[in-house]
C-alpha positions as CSV (number, residue, x, y, z in Angstrom):
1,X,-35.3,-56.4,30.9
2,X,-32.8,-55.8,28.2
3,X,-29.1,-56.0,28.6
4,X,-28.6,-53.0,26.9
5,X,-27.9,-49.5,28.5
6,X,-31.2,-47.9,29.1
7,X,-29.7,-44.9,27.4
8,X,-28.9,-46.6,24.1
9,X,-31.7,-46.4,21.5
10,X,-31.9,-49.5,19.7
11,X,-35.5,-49.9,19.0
12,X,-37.0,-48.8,16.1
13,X,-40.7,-48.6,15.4
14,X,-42.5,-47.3,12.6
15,X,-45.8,-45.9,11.8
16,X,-47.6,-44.7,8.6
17,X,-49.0,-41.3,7.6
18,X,-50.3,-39.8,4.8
19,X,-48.3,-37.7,2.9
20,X,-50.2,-34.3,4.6
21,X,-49.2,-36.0,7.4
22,X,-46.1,-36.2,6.7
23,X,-45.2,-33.0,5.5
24,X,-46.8,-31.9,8.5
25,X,-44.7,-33.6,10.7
26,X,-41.8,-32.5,8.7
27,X,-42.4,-29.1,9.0
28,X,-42.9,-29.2,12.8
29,X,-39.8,-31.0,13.3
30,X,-37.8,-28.8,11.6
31,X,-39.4,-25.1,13.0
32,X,-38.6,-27.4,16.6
33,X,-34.9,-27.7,15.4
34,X,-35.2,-31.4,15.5
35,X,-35.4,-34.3,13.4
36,X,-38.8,-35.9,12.4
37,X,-37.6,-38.9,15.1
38,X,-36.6,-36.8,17.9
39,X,-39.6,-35.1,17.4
40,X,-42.2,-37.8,17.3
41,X,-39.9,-39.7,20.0
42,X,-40.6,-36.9,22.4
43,X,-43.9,-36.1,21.7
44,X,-44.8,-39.5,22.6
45,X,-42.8,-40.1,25.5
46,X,-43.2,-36.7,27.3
47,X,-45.9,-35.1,25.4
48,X,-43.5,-31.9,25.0
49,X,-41.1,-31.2,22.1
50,X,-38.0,-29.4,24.0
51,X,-36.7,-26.7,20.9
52,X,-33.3,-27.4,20.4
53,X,-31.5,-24.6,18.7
54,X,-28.8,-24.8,16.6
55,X,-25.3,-23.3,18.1
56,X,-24.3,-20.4,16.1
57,X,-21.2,-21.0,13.7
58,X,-19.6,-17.5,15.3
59,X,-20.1,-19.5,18.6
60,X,-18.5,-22.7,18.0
61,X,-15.4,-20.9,16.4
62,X,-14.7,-18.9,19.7
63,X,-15.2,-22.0,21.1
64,X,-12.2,-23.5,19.4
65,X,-10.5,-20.6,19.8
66,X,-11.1,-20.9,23.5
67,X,-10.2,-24.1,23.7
68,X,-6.5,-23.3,22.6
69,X,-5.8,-20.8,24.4
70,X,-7.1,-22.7,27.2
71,X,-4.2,-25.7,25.9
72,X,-1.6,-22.7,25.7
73,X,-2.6,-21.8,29.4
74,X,-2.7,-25.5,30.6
75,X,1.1,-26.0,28.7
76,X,2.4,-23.3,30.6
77,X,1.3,-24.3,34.5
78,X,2.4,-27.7,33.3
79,X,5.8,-26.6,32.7
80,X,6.1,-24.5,35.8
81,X,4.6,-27.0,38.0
82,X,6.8,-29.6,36.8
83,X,9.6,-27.2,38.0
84,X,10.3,-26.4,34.9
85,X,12.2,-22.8,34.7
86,X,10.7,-20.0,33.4
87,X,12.0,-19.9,30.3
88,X,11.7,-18.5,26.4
89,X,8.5,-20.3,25.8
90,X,6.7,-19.1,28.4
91,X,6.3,-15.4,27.0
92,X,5.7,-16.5,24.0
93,X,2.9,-19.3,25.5
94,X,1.6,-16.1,27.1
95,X,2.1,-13.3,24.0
96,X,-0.2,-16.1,22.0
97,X,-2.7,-16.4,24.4
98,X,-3.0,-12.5,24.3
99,X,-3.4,-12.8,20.3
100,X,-6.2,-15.4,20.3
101,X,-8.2,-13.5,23.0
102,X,-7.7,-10.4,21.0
103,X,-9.1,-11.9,18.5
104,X,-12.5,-13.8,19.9
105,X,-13.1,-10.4,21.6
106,X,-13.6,-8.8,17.7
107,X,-15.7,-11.9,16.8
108,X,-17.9,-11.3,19.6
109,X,-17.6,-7.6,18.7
110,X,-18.6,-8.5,14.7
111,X,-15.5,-6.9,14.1
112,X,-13.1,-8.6,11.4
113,X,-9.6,-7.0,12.7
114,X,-8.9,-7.6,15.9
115,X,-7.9,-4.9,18.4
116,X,-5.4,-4.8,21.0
117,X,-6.3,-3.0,24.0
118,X,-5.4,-3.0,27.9
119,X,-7.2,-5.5,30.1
């Protein structure tokens, strides 16, 4: 037994193909979503190639978005929790919050303005 995690892939083996092969391999790989390690790595350990597909860039920007307004929320019960009083920031905390949401929900929408409405 190694002392290294069981997790941690430090190994590398090698094999040779011919250039069909290889192009081959490539081209699997890559309809797959993977790279030509991952996909030779699972094919040989599990005899299945799980697809991995790629996160779409509108989906990883919301998900920044997200992310601060979910900071602007976690700032705010922070500051009330604390004791803190109820002050200036907080509407504006809240009024930015509003903004961002505004806008993920005309990303989602394909829209490029966003659009205030009602909840």
């Amino acid at each position: 037994m190694s002392d290294q995690p069981p997790t941690k892939k430090n190994v590398t083996l090698s094999t040779k193909v011919d250039v069909d092969g290889a192009a081959a391999l490539r081209e699997r790989a890559r309809q797959a979503g993977v790279t030509v390690s991952t996909f030779l790595r699972e094919a040989a350990l599990t005899g299945q190639i799980q697809p991995h597909t790629p996160i779409p860039q509108i989906n990883q920007d919301q998900w920044a978005d997200l992310a601060r307004i979910g900071g602007n929320l976690n700032q705010v019960a922070t500051h009330l929790n604390s004791g803190g009083p109820a002050d200036a920031k907080i509407p504006t905390a809240i009024d930015e919050c509003r903004a961002l949401l505004s806008t993920v929900r005309a990303a989602l929408l394909g829209l490029d303005v966003p659009h205030d409405r009602p909840n």
